[in-house]
C-alpha atoms as an extended CHARMM CRD file, in Angstrom:
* protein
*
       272  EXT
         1         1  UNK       CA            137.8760000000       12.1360000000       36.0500000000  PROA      1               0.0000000000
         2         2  UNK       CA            134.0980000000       13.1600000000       36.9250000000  PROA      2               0.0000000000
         3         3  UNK       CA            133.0840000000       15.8070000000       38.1260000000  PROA      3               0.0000000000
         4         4  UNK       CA            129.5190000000       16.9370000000       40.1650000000  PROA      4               0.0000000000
         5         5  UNK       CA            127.3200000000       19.2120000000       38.1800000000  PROA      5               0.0000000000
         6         6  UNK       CA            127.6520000000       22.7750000000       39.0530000000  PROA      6               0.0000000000
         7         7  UNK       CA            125.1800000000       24.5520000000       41.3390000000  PROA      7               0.0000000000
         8         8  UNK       CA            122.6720000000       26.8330000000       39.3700000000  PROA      8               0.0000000000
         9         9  UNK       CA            123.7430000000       29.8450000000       38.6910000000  PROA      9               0.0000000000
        10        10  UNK       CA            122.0430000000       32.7690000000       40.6250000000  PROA      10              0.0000000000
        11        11  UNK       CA            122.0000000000       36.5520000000       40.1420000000  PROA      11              0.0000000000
        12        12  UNK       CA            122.7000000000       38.5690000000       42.7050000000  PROA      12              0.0000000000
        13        13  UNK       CA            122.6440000000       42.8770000000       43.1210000000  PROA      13              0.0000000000
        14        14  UNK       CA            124.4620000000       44.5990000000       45.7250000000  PROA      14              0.0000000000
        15        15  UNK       CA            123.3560000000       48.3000000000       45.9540000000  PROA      15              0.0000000000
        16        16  UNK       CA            125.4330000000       50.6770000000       47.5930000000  PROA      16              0.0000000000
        17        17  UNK       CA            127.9140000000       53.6000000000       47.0530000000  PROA      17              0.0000000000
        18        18  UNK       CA            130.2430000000       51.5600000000       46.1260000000  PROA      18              0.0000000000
        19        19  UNK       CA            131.2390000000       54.0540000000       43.0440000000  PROA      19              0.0000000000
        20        20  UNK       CA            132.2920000000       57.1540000000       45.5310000000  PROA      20              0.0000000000
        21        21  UNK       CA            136.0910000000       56.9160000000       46.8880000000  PROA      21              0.0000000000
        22        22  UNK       CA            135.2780000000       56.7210000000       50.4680000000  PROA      22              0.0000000000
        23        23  UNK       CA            137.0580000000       54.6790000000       52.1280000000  PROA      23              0.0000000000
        24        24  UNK       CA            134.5460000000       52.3540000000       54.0270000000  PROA      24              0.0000000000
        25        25  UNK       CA            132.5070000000       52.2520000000       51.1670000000  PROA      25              0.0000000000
        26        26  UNK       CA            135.5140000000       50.6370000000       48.7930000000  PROA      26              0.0000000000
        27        27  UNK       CA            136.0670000000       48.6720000000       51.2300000000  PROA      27              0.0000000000
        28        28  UNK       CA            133.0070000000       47.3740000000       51.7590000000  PROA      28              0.0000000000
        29        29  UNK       CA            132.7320000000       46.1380000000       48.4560000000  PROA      29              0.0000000000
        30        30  UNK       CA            135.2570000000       43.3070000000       49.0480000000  PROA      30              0.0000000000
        31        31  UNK       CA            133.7240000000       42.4300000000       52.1640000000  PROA      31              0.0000000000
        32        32  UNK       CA            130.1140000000       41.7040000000       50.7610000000  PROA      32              0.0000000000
        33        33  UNK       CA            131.9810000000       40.0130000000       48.3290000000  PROA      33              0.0000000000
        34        34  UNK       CA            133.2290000000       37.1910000000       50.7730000000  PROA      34              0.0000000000
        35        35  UNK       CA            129.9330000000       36.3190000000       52.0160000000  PROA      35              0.0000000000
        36        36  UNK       CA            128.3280000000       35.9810000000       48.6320000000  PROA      36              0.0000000000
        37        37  UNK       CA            128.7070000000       32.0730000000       47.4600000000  PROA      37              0.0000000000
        38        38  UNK       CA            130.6270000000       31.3140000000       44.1890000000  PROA      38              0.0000000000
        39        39  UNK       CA            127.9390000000       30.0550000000       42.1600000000  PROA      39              0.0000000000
        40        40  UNK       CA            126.3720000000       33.3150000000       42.6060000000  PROA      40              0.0000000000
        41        41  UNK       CA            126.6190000000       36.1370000000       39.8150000000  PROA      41              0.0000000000
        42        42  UNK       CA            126.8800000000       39.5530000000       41.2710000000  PROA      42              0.0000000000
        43        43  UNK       CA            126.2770000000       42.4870000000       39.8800000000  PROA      43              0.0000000000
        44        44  UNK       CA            127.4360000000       45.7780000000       41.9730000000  PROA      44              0.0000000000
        45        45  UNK       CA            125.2990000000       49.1090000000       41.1280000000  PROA      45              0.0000000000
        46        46  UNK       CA            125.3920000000       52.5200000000       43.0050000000  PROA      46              0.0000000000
        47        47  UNK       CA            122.5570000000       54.3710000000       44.5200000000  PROA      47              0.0000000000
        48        48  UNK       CA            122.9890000000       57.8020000000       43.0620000000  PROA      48              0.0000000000
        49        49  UNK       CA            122.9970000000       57.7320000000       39.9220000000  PROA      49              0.0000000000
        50        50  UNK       CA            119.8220000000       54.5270000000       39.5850000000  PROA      50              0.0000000000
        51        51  UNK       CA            121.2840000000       52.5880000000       36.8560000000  PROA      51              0.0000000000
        52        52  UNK       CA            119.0580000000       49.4510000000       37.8850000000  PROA      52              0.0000000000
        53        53  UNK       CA            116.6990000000       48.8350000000       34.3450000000  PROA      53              0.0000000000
        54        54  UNK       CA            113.1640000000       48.6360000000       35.9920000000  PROA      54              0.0000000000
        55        55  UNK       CA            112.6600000000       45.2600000000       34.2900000000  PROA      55              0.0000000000
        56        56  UNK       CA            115.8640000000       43.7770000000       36.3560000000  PROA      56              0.0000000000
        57        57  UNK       CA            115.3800000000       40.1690000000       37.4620000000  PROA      57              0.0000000000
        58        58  UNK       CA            117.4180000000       38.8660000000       40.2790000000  PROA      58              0.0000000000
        59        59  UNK       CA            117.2100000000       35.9310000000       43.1560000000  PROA      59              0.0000000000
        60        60  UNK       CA            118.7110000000       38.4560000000       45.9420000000  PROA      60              0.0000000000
        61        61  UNK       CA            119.1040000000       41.8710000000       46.3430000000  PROA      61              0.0000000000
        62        62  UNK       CA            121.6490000000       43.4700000000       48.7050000000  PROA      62              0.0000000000
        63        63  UNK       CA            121.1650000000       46.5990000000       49.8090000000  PROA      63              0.0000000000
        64        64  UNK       CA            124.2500000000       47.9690000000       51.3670000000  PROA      64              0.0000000000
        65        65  UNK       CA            128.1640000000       46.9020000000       52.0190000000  PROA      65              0.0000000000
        66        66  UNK       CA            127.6440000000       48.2960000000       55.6690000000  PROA      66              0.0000000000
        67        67  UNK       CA            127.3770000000       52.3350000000       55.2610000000  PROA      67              0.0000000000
        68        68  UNK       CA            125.0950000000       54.2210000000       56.3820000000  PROA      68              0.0000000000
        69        69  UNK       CA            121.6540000000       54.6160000000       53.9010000000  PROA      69              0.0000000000
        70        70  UNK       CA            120.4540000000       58.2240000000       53.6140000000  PROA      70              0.0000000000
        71        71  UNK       CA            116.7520000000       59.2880000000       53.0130000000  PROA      71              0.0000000000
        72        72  UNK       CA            117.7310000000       60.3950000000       49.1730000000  PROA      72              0.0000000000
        73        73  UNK       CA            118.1800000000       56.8260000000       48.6310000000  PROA      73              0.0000000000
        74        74  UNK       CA            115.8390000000       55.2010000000       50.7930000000  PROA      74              0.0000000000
        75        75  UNK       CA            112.4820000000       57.3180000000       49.9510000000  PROA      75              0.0000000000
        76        76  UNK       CA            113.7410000000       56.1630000000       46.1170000000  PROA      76              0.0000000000
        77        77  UNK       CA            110.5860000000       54.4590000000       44.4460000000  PROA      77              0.0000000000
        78        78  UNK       CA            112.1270000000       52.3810000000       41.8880000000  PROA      78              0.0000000000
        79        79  UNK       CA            113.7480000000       51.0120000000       45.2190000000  PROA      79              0.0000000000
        80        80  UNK       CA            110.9370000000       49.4410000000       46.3930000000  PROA      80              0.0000000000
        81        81  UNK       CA            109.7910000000       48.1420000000       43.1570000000  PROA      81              0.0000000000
        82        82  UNK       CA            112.8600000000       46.4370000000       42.4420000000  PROA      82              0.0000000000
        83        83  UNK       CA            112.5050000000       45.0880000000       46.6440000000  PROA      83              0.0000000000
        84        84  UNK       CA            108.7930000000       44.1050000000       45.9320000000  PROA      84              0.0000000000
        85        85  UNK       CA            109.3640000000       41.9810000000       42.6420000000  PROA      85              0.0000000000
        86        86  UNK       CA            112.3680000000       40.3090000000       44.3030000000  PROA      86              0.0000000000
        87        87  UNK       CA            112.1370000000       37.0890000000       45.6810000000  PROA      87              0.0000000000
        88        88  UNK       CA            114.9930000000       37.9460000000       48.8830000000  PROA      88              0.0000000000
        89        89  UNK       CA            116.4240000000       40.8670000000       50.1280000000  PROA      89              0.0000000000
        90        90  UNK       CA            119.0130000000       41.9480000000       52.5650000000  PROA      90              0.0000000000
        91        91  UNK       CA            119.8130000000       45.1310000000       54.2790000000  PROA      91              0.0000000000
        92        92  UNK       CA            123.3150000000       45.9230000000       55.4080000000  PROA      92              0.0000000000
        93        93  UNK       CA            123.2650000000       48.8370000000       56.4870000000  PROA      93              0.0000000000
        94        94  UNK       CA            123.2790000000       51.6620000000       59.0290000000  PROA      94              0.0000000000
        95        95  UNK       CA            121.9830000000       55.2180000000       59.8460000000  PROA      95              0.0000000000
        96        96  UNK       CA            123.5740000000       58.5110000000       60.0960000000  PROA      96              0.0000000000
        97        97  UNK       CA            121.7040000000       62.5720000000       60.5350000000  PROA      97              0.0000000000
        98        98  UNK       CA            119.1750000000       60.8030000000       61.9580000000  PROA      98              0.0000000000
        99        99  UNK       CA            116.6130000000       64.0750000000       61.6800000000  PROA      99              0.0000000000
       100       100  UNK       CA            116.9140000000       63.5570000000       57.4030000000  PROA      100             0.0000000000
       101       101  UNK       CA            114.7070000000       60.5470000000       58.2920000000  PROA      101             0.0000000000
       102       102  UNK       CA            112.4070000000       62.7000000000       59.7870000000  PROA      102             0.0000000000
       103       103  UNK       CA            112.6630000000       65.5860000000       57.3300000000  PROA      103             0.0000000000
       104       104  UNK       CA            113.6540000000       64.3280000000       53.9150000000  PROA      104             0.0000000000
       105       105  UNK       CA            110.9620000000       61.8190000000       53.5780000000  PROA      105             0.0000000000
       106       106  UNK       CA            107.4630000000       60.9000000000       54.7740000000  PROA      106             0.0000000000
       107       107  UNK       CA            109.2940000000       59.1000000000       58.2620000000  PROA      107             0.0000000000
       108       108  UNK       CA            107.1660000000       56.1460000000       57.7600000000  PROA      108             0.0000000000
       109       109  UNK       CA            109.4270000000       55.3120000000       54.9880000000  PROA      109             0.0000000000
       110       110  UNK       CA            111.6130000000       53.8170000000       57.0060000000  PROA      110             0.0000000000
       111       111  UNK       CA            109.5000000000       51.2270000000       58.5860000000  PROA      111             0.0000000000
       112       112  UNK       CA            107.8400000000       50.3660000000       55.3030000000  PROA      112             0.0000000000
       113       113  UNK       CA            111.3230000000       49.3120000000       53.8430000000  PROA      113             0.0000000000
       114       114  UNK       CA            112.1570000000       47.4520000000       56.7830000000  PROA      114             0.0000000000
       115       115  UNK       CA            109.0130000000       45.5390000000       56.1800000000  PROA      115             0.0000000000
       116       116  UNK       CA            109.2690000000       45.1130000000       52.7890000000  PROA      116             0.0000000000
       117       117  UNK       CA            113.1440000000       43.1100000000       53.2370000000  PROA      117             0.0000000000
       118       118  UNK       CA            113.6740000000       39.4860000000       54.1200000000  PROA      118             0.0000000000
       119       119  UNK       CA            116.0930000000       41.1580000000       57.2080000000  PROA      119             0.0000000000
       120       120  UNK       CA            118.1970000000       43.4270000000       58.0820000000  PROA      120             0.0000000000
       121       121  UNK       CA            121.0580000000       43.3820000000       59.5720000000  PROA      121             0.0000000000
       122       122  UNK       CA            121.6620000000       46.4790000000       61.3610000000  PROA      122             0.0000000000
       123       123  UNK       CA            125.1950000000       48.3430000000       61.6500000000  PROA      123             0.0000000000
       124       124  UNK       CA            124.6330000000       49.4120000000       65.6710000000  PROA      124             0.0000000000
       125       125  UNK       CA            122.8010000000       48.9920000000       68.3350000000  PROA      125             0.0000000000
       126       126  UNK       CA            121.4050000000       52.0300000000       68.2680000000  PROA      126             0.0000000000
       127       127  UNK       CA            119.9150000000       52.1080000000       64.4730000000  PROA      127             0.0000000000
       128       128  UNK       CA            117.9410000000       49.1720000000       65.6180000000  PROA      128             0.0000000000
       129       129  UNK       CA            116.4770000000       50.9900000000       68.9450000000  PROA      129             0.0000000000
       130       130  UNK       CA            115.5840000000       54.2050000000       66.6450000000  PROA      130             0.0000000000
       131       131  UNK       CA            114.3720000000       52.2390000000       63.8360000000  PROA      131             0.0000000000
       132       132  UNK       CA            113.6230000000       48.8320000000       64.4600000000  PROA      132             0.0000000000
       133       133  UNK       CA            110.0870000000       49.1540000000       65.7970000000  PROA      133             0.0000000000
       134       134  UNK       CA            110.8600000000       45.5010000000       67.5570000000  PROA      134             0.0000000000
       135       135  UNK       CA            110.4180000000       43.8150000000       64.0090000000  PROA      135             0.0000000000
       136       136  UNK       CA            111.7030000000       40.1600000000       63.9510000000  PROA      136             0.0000000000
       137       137  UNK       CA            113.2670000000       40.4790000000       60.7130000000  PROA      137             0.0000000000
       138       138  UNK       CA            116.1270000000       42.5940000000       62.5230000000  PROA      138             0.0000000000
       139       139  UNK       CA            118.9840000000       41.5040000000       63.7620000000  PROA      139             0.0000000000
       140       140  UNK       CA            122.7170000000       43.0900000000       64.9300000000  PROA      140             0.0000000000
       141       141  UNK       CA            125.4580000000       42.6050000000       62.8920000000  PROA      141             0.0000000000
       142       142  UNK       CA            127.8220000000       45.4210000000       64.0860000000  PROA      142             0.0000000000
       143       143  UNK       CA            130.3480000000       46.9650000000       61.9710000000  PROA      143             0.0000000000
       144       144  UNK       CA            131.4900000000       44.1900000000       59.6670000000  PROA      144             0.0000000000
       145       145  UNK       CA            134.2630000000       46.2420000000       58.4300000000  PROA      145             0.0000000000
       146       146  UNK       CA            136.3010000000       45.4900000000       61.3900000000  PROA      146             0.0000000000
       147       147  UNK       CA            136.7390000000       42.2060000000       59.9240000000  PROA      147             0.0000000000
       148       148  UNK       CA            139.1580000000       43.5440000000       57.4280000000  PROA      148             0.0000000000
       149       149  UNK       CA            141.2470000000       44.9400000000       60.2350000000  PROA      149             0.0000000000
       150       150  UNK       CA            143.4560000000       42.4250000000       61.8490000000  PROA      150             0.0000000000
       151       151  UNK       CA            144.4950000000       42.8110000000       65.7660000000  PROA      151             0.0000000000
       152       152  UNK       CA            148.0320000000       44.2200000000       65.5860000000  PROA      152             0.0000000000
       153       153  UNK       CA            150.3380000000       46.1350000000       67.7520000000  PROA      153             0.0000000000
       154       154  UNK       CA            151.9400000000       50.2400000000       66.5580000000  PROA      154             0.0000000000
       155       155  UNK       CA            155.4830000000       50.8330000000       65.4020000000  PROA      155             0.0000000000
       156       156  UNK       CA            155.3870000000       54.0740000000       65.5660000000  PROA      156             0.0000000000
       157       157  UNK       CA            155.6490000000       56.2490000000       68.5640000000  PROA      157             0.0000000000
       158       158  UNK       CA            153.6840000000       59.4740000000       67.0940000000  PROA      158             0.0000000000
       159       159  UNK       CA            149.9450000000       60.5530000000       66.1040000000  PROA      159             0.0000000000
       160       160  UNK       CA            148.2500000000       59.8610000000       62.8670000000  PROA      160             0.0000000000
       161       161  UNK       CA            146.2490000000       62.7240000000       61.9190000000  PROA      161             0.0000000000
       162       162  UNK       CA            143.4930000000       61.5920000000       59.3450000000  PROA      162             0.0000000000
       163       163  UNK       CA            141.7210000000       64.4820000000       57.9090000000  PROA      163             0.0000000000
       164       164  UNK       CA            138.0810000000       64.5420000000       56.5400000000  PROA      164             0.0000000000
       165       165  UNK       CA            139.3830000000       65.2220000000       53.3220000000  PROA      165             0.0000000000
       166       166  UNK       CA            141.4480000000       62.2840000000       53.2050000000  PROA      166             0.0000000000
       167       167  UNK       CA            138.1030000000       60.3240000000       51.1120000000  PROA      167             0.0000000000
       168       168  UNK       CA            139.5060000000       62.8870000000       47.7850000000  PROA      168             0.0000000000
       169       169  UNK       CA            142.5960000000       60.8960000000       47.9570000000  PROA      169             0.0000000000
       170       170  UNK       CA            143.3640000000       58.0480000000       45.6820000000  PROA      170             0.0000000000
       171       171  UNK       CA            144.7730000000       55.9170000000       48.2690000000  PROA      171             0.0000000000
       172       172  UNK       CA            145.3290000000       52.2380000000       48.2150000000  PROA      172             0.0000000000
       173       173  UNK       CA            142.9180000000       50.2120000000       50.4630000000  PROA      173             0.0000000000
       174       174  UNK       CA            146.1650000000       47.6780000000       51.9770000000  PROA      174             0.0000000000
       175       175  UNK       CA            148.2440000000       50.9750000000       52.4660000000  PROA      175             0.0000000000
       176       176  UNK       CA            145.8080000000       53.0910000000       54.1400000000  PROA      176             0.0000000000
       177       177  UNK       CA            145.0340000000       50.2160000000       56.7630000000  PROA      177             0.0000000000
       178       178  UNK       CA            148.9200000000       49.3890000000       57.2260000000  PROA      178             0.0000000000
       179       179  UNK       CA            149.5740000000       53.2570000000       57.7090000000  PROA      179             0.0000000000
       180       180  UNK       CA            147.0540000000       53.7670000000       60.5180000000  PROA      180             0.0000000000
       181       181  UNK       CA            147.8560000000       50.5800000000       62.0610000000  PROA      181             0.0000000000
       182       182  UNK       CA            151.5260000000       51.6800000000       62.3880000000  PROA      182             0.0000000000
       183       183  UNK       CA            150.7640000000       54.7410000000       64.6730000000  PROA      183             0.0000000000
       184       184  UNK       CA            150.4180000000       54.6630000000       68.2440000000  PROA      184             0.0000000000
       185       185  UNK       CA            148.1280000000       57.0270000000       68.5900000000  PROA      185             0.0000000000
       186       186  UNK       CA            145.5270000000       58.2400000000       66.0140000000  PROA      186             0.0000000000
       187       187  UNK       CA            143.2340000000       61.6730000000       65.3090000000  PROA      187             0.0000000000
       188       188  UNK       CA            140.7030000000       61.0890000000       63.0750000000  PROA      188             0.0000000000
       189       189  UNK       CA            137.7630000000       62.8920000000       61.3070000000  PROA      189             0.0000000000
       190       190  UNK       CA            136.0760000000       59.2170000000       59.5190000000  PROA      190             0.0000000000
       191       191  UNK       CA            134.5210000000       56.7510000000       61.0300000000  PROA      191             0.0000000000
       192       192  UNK       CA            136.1240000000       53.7110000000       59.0500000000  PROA      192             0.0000000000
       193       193  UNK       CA            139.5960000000       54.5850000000       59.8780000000  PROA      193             0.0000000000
       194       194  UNK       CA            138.7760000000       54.8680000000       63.8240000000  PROA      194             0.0000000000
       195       195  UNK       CA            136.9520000000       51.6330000000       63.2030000000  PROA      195             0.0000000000
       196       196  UNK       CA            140.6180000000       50.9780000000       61.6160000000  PROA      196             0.0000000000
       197       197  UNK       CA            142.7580000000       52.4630000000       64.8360000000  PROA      197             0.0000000000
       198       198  UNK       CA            140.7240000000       50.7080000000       67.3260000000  PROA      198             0.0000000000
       199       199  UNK       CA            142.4400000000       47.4800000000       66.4740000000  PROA      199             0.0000000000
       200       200  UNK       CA            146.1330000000       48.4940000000       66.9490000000  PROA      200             0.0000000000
       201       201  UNK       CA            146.1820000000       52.0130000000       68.6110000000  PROA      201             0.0000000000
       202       202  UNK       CA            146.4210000000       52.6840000000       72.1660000000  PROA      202             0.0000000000
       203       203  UNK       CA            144.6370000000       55.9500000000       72.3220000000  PROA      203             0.0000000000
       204       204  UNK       CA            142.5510000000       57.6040000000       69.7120000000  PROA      204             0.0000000000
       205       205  UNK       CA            140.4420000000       60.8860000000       69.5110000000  PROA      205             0.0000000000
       206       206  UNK       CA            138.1680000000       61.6710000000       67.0180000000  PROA      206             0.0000000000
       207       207  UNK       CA            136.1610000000       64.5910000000       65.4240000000  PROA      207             0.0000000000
       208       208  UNK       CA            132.4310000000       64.2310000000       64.2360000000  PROA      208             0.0000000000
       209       209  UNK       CA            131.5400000000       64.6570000000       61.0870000000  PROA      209             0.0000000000
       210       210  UNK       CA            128.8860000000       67.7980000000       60.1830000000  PROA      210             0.0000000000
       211       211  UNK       CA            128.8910000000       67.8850000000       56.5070000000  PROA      211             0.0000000000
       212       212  UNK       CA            125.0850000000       68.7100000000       55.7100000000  PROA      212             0.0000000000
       213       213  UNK       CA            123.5800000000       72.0680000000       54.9970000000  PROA      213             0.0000000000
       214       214  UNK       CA            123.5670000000       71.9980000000       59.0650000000  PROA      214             0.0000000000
       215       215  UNK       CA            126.6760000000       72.2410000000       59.8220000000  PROA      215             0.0000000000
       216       216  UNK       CA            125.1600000000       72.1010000000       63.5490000000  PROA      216             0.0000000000
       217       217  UNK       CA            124.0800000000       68.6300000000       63.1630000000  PROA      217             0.0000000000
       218       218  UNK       CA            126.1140000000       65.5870000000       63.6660000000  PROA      218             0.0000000000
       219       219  UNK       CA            126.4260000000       62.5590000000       62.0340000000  PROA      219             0.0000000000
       220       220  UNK       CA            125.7100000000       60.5860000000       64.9970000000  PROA      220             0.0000000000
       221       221  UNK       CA            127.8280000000       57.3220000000       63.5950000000  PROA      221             0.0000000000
       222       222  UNK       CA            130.9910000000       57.8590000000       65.9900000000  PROA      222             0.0000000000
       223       223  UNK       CA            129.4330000000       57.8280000000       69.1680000000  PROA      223             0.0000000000
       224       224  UNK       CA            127.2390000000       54.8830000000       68.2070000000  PROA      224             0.0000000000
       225       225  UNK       CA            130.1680000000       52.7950000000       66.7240000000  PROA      225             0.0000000000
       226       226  UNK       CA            131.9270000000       53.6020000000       70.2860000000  PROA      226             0.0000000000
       227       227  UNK       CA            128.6310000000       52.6800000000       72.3510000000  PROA      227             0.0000000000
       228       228  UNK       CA            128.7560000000       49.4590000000       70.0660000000  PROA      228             0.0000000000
       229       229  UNK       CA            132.3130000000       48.4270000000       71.2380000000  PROA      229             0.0000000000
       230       230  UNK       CA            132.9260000000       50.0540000000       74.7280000000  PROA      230             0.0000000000
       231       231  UNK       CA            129.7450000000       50.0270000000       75.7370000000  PROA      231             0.0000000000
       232       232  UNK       CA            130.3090000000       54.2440000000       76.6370000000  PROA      232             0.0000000000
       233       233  UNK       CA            130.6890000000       57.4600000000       75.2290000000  PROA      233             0.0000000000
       234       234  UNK       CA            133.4810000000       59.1840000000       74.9650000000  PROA      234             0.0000000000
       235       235  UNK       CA            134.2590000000       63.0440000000       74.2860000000  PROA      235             0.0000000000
       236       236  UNK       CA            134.8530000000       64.2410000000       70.8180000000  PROA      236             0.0000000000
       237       237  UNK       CA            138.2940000000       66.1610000000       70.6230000000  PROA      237             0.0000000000
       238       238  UNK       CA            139.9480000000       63.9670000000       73.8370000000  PROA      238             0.0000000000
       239       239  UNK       CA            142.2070000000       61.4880000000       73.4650000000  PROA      239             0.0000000000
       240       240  UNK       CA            141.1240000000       58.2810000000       74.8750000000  PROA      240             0.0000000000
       241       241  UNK       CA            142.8350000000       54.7750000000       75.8640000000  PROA      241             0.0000000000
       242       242  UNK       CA            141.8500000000       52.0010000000       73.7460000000  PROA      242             0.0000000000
       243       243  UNK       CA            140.1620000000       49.2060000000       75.6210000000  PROA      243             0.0000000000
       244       244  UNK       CA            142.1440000000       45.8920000000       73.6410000000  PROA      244             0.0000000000
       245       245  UNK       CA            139.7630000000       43.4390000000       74.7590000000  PROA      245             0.0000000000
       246       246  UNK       CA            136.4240000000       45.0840000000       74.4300000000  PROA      246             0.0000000000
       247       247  UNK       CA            137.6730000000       45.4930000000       70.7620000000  PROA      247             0.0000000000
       248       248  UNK       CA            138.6670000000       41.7670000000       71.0440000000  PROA      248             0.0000000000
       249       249  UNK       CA            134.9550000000       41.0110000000       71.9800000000  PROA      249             0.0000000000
       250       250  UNK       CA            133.3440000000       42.8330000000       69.1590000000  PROA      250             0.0000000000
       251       251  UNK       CA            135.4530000000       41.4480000000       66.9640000000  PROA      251             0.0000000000
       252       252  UNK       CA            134.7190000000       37.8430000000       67.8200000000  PROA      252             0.0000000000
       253       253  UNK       CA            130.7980000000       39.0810000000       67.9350000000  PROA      253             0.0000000000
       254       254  UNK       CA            130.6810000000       40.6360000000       64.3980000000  PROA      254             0.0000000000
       255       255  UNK       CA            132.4710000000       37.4820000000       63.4680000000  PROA      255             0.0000000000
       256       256  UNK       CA            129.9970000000       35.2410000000       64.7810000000  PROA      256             0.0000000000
       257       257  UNK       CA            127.1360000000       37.2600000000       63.1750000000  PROA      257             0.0000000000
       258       258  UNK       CA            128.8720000000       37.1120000000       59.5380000000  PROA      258             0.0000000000
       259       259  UNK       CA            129.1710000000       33.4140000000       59.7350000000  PROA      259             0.0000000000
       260       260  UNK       CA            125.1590000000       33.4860000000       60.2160000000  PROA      260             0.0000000000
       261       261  UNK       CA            124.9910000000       35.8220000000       57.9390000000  PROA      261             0.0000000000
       262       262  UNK       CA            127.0810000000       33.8800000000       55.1850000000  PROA      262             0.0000000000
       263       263  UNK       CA            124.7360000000       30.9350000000       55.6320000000  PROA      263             0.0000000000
       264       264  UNK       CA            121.3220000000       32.9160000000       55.4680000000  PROA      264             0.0000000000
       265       265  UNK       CA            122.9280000000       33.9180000000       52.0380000000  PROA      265             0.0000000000
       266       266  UNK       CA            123.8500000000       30.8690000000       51.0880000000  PROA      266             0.0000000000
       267       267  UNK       CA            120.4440000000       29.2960000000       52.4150000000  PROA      267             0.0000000000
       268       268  UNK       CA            118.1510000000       31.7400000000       50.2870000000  PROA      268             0.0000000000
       269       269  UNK       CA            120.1620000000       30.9390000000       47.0510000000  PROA      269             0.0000000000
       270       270  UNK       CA            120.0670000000       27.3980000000       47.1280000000  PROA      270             0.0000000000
       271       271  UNK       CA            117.8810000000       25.3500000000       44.9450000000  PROA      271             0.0000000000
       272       272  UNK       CA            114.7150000000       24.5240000000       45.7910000000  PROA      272             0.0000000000
């Protein structure tokens, strides 16, 4: 039996907080995992600590599994270096306290890292209006995430209450998702399990999260995720009805947008 010769092998570096126990973020990491092709050698590092060697060498960097990319990170000079001497890069990623871009770096930051990538493929809507500066390199992907959440139906005739602590708690990924997919209706205070709800719960309500120093600022992410999907705000602290097929629609869009998204991969790490 023959068999064809193997592609070459290329490196790959996803950057991201991968290392913290949030649960989007762990997540994440098995999601950038599927669109990564298998002659492809990844290597997963976190943001904070930089543990990147500034002689690193790879064929495509990643930056992000689809969280939101604060200012500590992205104002991060060896950053850029490691962006400039690569040969491809891809942002996955969204925003969040949109005033730290403003306020915790020089805000031009922003646009010279979105220059500096081969794309990016923005979380919402909304990150590319604020942020996008109509740059061709920018595109919508919309919360890939969702893709781990299958379209089911509740079991259980009673509210979930997810708490914001509930990232402390060494919780398996599979349980987490079958837990809040059992409940009818669901109170959360993270974004990743409403992202989570939205696919089997009938009504939801959710509470912002304000966990900088200004605890009068909020993140931003939950109205923009719901603006994404429903096209509409809703109020924090009400219970809403979940709107099945405009969660059908985004699901088949995000879908869509990871299959180009897989092949852009796969195009910028083939030989030649």
């Amino acid at each position: 039996m023959s068999f064809a010769a193997a592609p070459t092998t290329k490196k790959v570096l996803v950057l991201s907080y991968f290392n913290t126990p949030n649960f989007g973020d762990r997540l994440g990491y098995h999601v950038v995992n599927g669109v990564i092709p298998a002659h492809a050698e990844v290597t997963h590092a976190g943001l904070n600590p930089w543990v990147v060697p500034d002689d690193a060498q790879y064929d495509l960097v990643i930056l992000g599994i689809g969280m939101s990319l604060n200012a500590p990170a992205m104002r991060r000079p060896e950053l850029h270096r490691l962006i400039e001497r690569t040969p491809h890069t891809i942002g996955i990623f969204g925003t969040q306290y949109h005033y730290q871009y403003e306020t915790m770096m020089d805000p031009a930051m922003f646009g010279i890292l979105l220059d500096r990538l081969t794309v990016w493929w923005a979380r919402y809507r909304e990150d590319i209006e604020m942020f996008g500066g109509g740059r061709s390199n920018v595109r919508h992907l919309g919360d890939w995430l969702i893709s781990a959440f299958p379209l089911t139906r509740p079991t259980i005739d009673k509210t979930l209450a997810i708490q914001a602590d509930i990232m402390k708690k060494d919780i398996s990924l599979d349980r987490m998702i079958q837990q809040i997919h059992a409940y009818r209706s669901v109170k959360t205070s993270r974004i990743h399990p409403m992202l989570c709800a939205l696919t089997s719960a009938e009504r939801l309500l959710y509470v912002e999260q304000r966990e900088t120093a200004d605890k009068t600022k909020a993140s931003g992410k939950f109205g923009a995720q719901l603006r994404d999907i429903f096209g509409r705000d809703f109020n924090e602290g009400q219970f809403f009805d979940v709107d099945r097929q405009a969660v059908i629609r985004y699901k088949v869009m995000v879908e869509a947008n990871m299959v180009e998204l897989r092949a852009q991969i796969a195009d910028l790490l083939r030989d030649g």
